[in-house]
Structures are given as C-alpha cells and as structure tokens.
C-alpha positions as CSV (number, residue, x, y, z in Angstrom):
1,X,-6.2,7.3,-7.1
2,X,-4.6,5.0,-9.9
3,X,-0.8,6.0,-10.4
4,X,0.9,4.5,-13.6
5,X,5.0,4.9,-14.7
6,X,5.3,3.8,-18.2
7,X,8.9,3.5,-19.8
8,X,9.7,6.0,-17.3
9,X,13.8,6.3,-17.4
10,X,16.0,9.2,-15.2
11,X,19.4,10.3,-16.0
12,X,20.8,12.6,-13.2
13,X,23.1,14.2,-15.6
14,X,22.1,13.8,-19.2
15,X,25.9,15.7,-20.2
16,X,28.1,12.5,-18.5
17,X,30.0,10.2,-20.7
18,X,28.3,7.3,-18.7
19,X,25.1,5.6,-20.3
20,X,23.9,4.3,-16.8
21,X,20.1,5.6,-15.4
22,X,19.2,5.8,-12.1
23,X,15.7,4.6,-13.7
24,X,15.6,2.3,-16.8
25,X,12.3,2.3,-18.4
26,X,10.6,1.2,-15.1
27,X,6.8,0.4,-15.6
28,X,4.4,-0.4,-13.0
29,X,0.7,0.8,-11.7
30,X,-0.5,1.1,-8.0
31,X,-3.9,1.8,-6.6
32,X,-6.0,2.2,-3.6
33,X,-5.8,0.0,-1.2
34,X,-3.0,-1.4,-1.7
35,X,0.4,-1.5,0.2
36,X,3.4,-1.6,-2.2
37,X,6.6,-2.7,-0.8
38,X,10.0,-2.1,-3.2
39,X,13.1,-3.3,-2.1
40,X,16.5,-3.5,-3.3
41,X,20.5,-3.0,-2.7
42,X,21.4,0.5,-1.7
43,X,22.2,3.0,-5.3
44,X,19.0,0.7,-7.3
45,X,16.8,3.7,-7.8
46,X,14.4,3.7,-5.2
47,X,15.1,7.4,-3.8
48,X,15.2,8.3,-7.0
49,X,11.5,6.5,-7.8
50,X,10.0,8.4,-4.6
51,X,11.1,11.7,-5.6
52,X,8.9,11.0,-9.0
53,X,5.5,10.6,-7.7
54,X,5.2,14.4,-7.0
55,X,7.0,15.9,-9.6
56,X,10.3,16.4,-7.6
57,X,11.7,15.0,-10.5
58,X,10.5,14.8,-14.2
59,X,11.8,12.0,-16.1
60,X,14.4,11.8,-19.3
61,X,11.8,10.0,-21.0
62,X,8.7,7.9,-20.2
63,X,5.4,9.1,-18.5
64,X,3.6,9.3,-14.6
65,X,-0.4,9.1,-15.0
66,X,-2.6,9.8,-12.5
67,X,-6.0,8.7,-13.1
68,X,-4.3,8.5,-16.9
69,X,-3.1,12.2,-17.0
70,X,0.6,13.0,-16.8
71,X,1.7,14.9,-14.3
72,X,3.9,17.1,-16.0
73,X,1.9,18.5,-19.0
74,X,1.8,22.0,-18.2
75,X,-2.4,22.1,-17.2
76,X,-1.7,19.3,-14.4
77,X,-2.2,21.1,-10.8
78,X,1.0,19.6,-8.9
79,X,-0.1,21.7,-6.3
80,X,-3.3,19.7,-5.9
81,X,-1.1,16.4,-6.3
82,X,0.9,17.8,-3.9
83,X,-1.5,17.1,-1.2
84,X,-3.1,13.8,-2.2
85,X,0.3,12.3,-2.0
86,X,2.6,12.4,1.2
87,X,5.9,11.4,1.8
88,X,7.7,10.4,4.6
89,X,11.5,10.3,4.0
90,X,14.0,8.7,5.4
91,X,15.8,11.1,7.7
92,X,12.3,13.4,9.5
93,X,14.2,15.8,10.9
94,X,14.3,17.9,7.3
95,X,10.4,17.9,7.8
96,X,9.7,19.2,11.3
97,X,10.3,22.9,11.5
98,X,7.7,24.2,13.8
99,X,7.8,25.4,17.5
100,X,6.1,22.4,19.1
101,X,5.4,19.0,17.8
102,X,1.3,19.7,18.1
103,X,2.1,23.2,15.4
104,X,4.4,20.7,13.5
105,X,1.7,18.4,13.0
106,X,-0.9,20.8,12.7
107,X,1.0,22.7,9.6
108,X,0.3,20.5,6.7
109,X,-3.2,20.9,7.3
110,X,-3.3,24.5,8.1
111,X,-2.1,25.3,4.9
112,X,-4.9,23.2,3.2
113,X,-7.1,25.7,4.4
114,X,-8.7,23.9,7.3
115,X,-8.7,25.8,10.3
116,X,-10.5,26.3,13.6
117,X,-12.3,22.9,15.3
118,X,-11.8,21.2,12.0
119,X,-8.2,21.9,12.5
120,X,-8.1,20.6,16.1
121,X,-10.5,17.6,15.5
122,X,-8.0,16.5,12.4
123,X,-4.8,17.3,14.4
124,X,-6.5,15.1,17.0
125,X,-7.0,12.0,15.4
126,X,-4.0,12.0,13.7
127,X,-2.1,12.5,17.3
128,X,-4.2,9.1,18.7
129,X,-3.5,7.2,15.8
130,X,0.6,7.3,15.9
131,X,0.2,7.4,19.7
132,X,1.4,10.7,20.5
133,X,-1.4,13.0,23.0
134,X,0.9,13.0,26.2
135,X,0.6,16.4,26.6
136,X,4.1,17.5,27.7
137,X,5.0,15.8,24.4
138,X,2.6,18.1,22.0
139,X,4.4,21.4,23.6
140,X,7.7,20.6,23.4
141,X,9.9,21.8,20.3
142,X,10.1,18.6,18.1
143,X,14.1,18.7,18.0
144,X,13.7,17.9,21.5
145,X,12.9,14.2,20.6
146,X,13.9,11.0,20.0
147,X,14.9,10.4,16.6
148,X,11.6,7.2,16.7
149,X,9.3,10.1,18.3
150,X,10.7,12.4,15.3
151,X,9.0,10.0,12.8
152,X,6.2,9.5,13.9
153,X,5.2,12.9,14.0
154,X,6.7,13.3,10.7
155,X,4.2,10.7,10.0
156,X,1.4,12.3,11.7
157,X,2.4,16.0,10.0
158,X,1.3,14.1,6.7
159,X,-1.6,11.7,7.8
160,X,-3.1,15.5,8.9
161,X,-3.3,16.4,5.2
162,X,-5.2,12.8,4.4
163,X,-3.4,12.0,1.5
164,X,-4.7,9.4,-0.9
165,X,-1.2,8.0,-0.9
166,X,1.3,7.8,1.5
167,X,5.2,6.8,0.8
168,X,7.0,6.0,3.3
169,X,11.4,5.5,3.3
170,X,12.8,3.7,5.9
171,X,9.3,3.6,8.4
172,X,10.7,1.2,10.9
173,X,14.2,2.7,11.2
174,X,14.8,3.8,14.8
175,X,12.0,2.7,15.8
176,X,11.4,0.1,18.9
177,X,8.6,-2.6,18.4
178,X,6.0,-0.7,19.9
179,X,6.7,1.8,17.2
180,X,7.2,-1.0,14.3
181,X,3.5,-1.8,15.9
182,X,2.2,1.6,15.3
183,X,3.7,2.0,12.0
184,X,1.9,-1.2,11.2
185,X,-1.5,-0.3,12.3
186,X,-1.3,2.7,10.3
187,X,-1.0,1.4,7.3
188,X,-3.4,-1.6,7.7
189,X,-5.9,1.6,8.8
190,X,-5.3,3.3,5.8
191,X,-5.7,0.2,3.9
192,X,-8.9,-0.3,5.0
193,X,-10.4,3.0,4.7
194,X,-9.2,3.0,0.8
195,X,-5.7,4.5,0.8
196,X,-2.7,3.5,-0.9
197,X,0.4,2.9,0.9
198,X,4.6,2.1,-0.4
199,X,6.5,1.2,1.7
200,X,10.1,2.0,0.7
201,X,12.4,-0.3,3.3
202,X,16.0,-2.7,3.6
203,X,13.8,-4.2,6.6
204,X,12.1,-7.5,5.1
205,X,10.3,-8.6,7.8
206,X,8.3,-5.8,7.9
207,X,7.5,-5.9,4.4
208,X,6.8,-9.5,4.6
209,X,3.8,-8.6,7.2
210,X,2.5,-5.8,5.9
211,X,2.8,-5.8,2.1
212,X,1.1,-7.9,0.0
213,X,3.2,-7.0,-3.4
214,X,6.6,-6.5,-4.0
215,X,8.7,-4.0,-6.5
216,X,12.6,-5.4,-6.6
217,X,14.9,-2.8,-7.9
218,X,18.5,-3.3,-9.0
219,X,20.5,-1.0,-11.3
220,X,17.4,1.1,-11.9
221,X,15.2,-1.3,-12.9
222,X,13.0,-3.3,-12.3
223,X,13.6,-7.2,-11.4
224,X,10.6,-8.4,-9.7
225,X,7.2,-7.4,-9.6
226,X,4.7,-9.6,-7.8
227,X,3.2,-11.2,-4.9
228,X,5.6,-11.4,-1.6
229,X,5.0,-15.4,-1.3
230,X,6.3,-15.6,-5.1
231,X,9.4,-13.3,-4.5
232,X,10.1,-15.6,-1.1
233,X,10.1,-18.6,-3.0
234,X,12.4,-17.1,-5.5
235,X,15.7,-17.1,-3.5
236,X,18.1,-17.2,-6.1
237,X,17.0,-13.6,-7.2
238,X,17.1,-12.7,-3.3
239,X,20.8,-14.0,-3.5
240,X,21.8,-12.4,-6.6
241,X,20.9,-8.9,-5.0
242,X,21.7,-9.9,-1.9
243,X,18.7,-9.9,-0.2
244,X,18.2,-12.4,2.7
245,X,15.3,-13.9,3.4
246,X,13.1,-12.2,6.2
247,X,14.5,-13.7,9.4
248,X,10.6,-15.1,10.3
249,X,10.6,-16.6,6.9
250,X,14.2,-18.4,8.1
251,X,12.2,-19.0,11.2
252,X,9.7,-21.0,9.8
253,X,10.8,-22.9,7.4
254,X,13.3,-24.4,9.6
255,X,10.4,-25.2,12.1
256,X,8.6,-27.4,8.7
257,X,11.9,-28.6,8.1
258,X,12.4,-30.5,11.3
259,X,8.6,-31.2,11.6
260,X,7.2,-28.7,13.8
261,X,4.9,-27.7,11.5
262,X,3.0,-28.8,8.8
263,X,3.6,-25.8,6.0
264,X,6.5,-23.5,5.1
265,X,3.9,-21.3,3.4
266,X,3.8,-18.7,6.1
267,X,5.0,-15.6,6.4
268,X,4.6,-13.5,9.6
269,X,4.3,-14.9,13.5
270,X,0.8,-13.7,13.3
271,X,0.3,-16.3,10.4
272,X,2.3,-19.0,12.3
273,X,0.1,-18.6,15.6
274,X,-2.9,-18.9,13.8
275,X,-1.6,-21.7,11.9
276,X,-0.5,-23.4,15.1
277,X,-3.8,-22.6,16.9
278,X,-6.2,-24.5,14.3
C-alpha cells in the first residue's frame, strides 16, 4: 500500500476570522515496510494528520492517494480502507467495548467476516504476539485493566484485522519496558512481513530505535522530513521546537566526547553494544 498527501491543508472551521490551518499544504508519501515516526510540540497537527488517513477527516484542499486514488472521490470504498488501515489512539479505553478482553480482541475480525477456527487461530496469534494468553486475563472485562494492559489489547483488537498499515499515538505511554519491548517487536514484526507502521509519539528515544524516517511538524506543517541520523544532527531545529535530543543520543555522545568511544554516530544501546563489542 503506497499512501501519498499532496498540498493537503485542514481548516477546522473554514467560517473563523483566523487564517491559521491545523494542516498547511503538508505533502509526504509512505509505503510498506516502512516505520514513520512524526514528531512535534503539542497543537502541530499531528492528531489532526492521523484522523486523515481514513477519511475521518476530508481536507480543505489538497489530495490523500492510495495506490494513486483519492480517497474521497465518491467511488473509493472507505469501508474497504477502513480495514487495511488501523489506528491506535492515544487514550484505548474509547476502543475496548466488549465483555472480555479475548471478545474485544476478537471483534475487529469478526466483523471482517472471519469466523469459526479462522477466528480463533487469528485471535490467537495476535494474543501471543503482544503477550497477552494468561487466561484469567482473556476473561476478564477489559476495564478491569491496567491502563499499559489496556493498550495493548487495543493494539491486538487491530493487529486481528491485519491491517496493511498501522498508526499508532502515543504507543509507549503507560507502558513499563517490558511493554516498550513488546511494542517494539511488533512493529519490527510487521516490518518484516511487509507492513507499514507511524509511529505518532513525544517519546524520542523510542523513535530513535525504531524509526528509521522522521516527519517534524510545527504549526501544521511540515519542518523536516528525513532520515532520523539527519534530524539528530540538526539540533538547532530540535531547539527551535523544542525538542530534546533522545536521552541515549545525550548518552552517547557524551561517552565520544570524553573518549569512551570512537563514534557519536549511534543511536540506540543496541547500536552502542554492538559497537562496543567489535
């Protein structure tokens, strides 16, 4: 799936005396695997951006494509889009509904149609893959969790329709590094297998492990749109939003700086081990 915004500008209230947009002719393409990170101070547009890729919203002006098709001529099936792309929001709780955390998960997928063992195998997988078959767990109501366990069955309600993209807001909020870990392995597994991931997050240093691009939004637009080593290197514009650096990137450079080690081109402790190892 190839997903495309050209020009594409949103005005929440086109009858306001203000001129601002919550998105200012923002153009950028994503496709599969890849993992998308966008960043940026809180009111930049992001929300706004998510709500976008499934029609949610329809912009003042400017065009979505998928696979070069706009979504919103009136023969595009947003239905079908619907379930090819899943989003996790930021606060789970609006998406869990059902009796018990197994039915909650199992919803998404049951109304795709797919029912009986295929339901079960699909449930399944999706259960052992965020780390959730204890089975007291999958028969309890899911308001009866903790706000971490809350989002990863969110996440596992949408992994169940096997979307060709997943957003996610705010992944690693709540969540301990066990779950930060899970999160993490999801997206590298959907990577691999062909998927396309955003990742919509204030948390840098996860978005310095797991991303390898980088959207930076401010005033709804677009600021930076590039590799995560460029954008690290590029700390005036991280100053000028103010954005910190990742606290591993801090990390490591100070380690090069006094000598420890022979680079500052690192980005993750995974990197710095194996750095340190050869």
């Amino acid at each position: 799936m190839k997903i495309k915004f050209t020009d594409v500008s949103y005005h929440y209230n086109s009858m306001t005396s203000t001129n601002k947009f919550a998105l200012d002719k923002v153009n950028f393409e994503i496709s599969k695997k890849e993992c998308l990170g966008i960043i940026g101070p809180t009111g930049s547009g992001k929300t706004t951006l998510v709500q976008m890729f499934t029609g949610l919203l329809k912009p003042t002006s400017g065009n979505i494509l998928i696979e070069g098709l706009d979504i919103h001529q009136t023969r595009f099936d947003l239905d079908k889009l619907r379930r090819e792309i899943g989003i996790v929001f930021q606060f789970p709780e609006n998406q869990l509904f059902e009796e018990t955390v197994f039915d909650d998960v199992a919803f998404a997928a049951k109304n795709m149609g797919i029912k009986g063992e295929e339901l079960n195998k699909r449930v399944n997988e999706v259960l052992e893959i965020m780390k959730i078959g204890d089975e007291k767990i999958l028969s309890l109501s899911p308001y009866h969790l903790s706000e971490g366990q809350k989002r990863k069955v969110a996440i596992a309600g949408i992994l169940s329709m096997d979307p060709q993209l997943i957003i996610m807001d705010e992944p690693t909020a709540c969540l301990d590094p066990a779950g930060i870990k899970i999160i993490e392995d999801v997206i590298n597994h959907m990577i691999k297998i062909g998927k396309a991931v955003i990742v919509v997050s204030h948390n840098l240093d996860f978005i310095a492990r797991i991303c390898q691009r980088v959207l930076v939004f401010a005033d709804g637009k677009i600021m930076f749109d590039g590799q995560k080593e460029t954008l690290f290197e590029n700390e005036p514009l991280l100053d000028n939003l103010s954005l910190q650096l990742p606290r591993t990137i801090r990390f490591i450079r100070k380690m090069h700086e006094i000598g420890y080690i022979s680079t500052d081109k690192i980005y993750s402790l995974e990197e710095l081990k194996e750095h340190m190892s050869d």
